[in-house]
N, C-alpha and C positions, 0 to 999 in steps of 0.2 A: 489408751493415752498416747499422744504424738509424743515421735522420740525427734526434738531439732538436733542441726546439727550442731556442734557444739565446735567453736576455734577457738585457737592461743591469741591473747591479746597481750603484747608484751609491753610495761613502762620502763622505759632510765632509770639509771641509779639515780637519788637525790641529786650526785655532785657525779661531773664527769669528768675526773682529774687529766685524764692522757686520753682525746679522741683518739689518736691512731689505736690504741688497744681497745676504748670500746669498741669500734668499727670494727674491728678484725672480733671482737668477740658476736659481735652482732652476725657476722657472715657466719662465725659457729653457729651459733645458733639455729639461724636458716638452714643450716646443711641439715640440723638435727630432725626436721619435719614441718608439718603445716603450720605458717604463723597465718595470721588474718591482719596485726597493725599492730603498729610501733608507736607508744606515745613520748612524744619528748616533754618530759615534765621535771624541768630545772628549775625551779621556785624563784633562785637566787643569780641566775645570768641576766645578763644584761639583752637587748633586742639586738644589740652586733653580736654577741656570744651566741645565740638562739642561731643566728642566720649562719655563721659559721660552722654549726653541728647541723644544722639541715643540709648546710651545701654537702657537706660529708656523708651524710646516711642518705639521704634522697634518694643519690645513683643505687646503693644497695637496695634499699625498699624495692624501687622500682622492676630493679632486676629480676625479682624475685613475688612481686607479685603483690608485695605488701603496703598497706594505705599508711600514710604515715601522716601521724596528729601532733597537734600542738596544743598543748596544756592552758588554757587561759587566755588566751590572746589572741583573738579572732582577727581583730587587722591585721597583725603580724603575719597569722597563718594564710591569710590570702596573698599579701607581699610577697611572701615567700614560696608562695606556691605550693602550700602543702595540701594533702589531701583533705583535711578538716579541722578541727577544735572540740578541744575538751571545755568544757565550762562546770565551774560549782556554783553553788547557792550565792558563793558572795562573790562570783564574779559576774560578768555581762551576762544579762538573761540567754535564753532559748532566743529571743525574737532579735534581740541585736546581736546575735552572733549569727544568726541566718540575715541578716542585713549585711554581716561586715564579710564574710565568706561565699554569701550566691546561693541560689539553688542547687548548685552542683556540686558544690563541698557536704561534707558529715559535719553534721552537730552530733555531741553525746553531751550528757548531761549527769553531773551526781547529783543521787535522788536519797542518799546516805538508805535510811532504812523504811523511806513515808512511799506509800505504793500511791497515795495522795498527791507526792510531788510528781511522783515518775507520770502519774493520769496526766497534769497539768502540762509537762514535759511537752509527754507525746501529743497530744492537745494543739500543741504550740512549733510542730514539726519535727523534734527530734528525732536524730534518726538512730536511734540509741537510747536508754537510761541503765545508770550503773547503779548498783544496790551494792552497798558494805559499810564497815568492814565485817567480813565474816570471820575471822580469824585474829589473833596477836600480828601485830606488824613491828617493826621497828622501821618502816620506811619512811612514817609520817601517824601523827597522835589521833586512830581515828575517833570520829564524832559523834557516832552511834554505832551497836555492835547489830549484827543483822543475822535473820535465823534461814535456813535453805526453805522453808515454806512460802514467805516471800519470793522466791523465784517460780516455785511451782503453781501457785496463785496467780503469777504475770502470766506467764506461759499461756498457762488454761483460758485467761479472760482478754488479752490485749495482744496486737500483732507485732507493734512495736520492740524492737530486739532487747532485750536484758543482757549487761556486764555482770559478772559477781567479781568483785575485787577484797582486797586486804586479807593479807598474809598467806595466800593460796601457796601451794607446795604440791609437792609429786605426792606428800603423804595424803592431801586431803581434797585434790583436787575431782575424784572420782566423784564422793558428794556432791557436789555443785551442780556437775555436768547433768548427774540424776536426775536434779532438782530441778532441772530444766533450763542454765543459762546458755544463753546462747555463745554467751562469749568468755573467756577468764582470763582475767588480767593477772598479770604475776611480772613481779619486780625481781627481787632478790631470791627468789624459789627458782629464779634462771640463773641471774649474773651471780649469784653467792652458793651454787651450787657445788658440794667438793667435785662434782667429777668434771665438772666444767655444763657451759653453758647449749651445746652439743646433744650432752647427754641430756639433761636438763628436759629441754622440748621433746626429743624421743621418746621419755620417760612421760612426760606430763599428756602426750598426745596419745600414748598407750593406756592411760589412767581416763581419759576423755571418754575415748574410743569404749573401754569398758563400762562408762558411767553412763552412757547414751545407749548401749546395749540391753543395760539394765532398766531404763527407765524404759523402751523399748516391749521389755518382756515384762509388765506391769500391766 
């Protein structure tokens, strides 16, 4: 059984009350180990609010190696210059958000828990589908709950990358990675972390690192 590599996919809190402290916690968090991308996913800012937390994270991403997406809004995210766009079910398709972005940006897509949507997805370009929620969240009410078989089914049959998202944590993040996603999105199992967000990624990339060993020795 192929063991992929498995990255930290990290989202925003819902609300980002004081950018200068997200930003300085986001460089924590870099120092802590390998990130793969940053999604900015603010539901409730405005398209000035949006571009003024890009101008701010941008230069860090960049530094550092990391793609940095924008949640829903594909025009926006090309304006803006961001590395890609997140899309859901009830926002702009797979095919107009590779219109409003280029061939050179990332599309991801939620695919909640239907390996149905995520085929269509990929189908259609993506270069990403995300399956969840796998876990309780409190960062948003999800839509379907999703089981790690789901991943290891993608894996095995489709080349196209798999996210596993909702409510991931340092406690449970080792499953996933087993299970074969290639990537793990984690909100608040970083920024709500007690020992900080630092430790957080050190932590979560040591729990990767062993889940991909393990699926490895399988």
């Amino acid at each position: 059984m192929k063991a992929p590599i498995c990255r930290l996919y990290l989202v925003t809190p819902p609300v980002i009350a004081d950018l200068e402290a997200f930003a300085a916690a986001f460089e924590a968090a870099l120092s802590g180990g390998d990130v793969a991308v940053l999604q900015i996913r603010l539901k409730d800012a405005s398209d000035a609010q949006l571009g003024t937390v890009v101008a701010r994270l941008k230069p860090i991403a960049e530094a550092h190696g990391v793609a940095l997406i924008l949640n829903d809004k594909p025009e926006l995210a090309a304006a803006l210059d961001c590395d890609g766009v997140h899309v859901g079910q009830e926002d702009a398709s797979c095919a107009e958000a590779r219109r409003a972005v280029g061939k050179d940006r990332i599309v991801g897509v939620t695919c909640h828990d239907s390996r149905h949507l995520a085929m269509d997805a990929s189908e259609a370009g993506a270069d990403y589908v995300a399956f969840g929620a796998f876990f309780d969240t409190a960062t948003k009410e999800p839509k379907t709950r999703c089981e790690p078989e789901v991943l290891e089914i993608w894996q095995e049959s489709m080349q196209t990358p798999c996210v596993a998202i909702g409510g991931i944590t340092v406690e449970n993040a080792k499953g996933l990675a087993k299970a074969g996603a290639d990537f793990l999105a984690v909100s608040a199992g970083v920024w709500a972390h007690p020992e900080g967000p630092k430790a957080a990624v050190a932590a979560l990339n040591a729990e990767i690192a062993a889940g991909v060993a393990e699926r490895a020795a399988v």
